[in-house]
C-alpha positions in Angstrom: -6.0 -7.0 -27.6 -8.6 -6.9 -24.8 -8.2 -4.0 -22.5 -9.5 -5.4 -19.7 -6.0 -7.6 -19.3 -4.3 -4.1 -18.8 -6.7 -3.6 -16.4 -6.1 -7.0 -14.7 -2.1 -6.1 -14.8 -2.7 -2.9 -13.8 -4.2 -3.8 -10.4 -1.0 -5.2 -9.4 1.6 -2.8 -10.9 0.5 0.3 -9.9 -0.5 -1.2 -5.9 3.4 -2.4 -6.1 4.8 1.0 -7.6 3.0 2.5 -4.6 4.3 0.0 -2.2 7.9 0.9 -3.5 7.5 4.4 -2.8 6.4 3.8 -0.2 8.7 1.4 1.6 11.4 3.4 0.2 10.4 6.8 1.6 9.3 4.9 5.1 13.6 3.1 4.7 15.1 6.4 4.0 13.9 8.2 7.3 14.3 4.9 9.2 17.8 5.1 8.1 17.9 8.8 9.1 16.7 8.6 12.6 19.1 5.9 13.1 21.7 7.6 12.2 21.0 10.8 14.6 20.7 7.5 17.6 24.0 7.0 16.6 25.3 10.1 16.3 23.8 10.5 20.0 24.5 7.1 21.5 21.3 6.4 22.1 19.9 2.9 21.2 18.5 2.8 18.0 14.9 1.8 17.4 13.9 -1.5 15.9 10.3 -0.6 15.5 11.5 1.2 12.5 12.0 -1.7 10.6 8.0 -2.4 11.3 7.2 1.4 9.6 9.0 0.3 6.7 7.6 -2.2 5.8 3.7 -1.3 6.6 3.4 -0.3 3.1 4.0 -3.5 1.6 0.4 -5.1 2.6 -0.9 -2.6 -0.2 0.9 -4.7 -3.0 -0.3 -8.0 -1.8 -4.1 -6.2 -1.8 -3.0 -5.5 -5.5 -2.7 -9.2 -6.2 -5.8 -9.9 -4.4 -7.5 -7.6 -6.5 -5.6 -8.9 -10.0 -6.6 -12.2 -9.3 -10.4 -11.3 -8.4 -10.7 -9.3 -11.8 -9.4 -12.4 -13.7 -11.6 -14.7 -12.1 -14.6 -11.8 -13.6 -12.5 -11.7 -16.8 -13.0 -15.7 -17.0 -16.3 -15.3 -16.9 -17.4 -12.5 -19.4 -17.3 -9.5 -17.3 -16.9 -5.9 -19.1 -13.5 -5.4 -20.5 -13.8 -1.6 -19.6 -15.2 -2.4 -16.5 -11.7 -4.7 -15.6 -10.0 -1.8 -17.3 -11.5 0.8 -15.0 -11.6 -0.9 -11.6 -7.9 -2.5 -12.6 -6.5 1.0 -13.4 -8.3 2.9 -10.8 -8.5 0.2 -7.8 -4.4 0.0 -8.4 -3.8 3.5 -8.4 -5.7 3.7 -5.0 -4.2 1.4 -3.3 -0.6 2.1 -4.5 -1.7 5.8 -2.9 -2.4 4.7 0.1 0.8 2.2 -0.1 2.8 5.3 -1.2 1.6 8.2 1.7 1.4 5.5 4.1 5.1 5.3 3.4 5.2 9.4 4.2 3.7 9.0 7.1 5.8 6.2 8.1 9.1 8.4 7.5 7.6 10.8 9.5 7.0 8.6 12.4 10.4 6.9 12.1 11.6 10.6 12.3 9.7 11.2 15.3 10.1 8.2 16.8 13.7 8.3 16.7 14.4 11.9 18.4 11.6 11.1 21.1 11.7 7.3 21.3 8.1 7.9 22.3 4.7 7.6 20.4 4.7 3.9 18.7 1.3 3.2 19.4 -0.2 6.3 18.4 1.6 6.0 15.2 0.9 2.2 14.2 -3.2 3.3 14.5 -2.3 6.3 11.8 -0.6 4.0 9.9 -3.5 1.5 10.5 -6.1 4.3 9.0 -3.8 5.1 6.3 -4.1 1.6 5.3 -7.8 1.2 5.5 -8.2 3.2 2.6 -6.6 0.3 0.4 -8.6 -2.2 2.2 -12.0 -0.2 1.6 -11.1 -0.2 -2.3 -9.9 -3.6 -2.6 -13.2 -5.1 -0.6 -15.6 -3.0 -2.5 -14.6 -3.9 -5.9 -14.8 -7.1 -5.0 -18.5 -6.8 -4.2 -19.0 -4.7 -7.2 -17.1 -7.3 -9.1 -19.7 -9.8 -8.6 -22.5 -7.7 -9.3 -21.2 -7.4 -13.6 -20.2 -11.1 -13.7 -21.9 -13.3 -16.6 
């Protein structure tokens, strides 16, 4: 077995585990505030929908990242270097997929009693999800550097 297919694997389970914690914290306050619109006849947000689903771009950085370490696989890179940046690279991005998600919850919450605030929270949400970015574009440059 060469480890540096888990690592390969890896880069795209554990940004998708994070996305699904995400996404599913982020639904259940969505639901929540909605609910209390209801309960108050007040319209109910459909920005909501868009906190949701902010963490999914972390899983589709996974797959980005899973397909640059095979391409380095393909051409002789490090199996513990694949393993490593596979493992670790996934795990960071399905953290920032997964408290993105909180975050999202918590502006769904607080966009629902207020109604107020979107902006403010899309550029958290915007940070939040620069961390996955950061990790997926620097181990692509530090991919190329082992290759051959």
């Amino acid at each position: 077995m060469d480890w540096g297919l888990v690592g390969i694997g890896a880069a795209i389970a554990f940004a998708a585990v994070g996305s699904a914690l995400g996404t599913g914290t982020a639904g259940m306050a969505a639901v929540g505030a909605w609910k209390k619109c209801f309960v108050q006849n007040r319209p109910a947000p459909f920005i909501l929908v868009a906190f949701v689903g902010f963490p999914l771009s972390q899983t589709i950085y996974g797959y980005l990242l899973m397909n640059r370490l095979a391409q380095a696989f393909a051409l002789g890179t490090d199996a513990g270097y694949l393993l490593g940046a596979g493992v670790l690279g996934g795990l960071a991005i399905g953290m920032s997929a997964w408290y993105q998600g909180r975050a999202a919850a918590a502006a769904s919450d607080a966009m629902g009693e207020t109604g107020k605030g979107t902006g403010n929270y899309i550029f958290v949400l915007g940070i939040i999800e620069t961390v996955a970015l950061f990790v997926m574009v620097f181990l692509f440059l530090m991919t190329g550097s082992f290759e051959g």
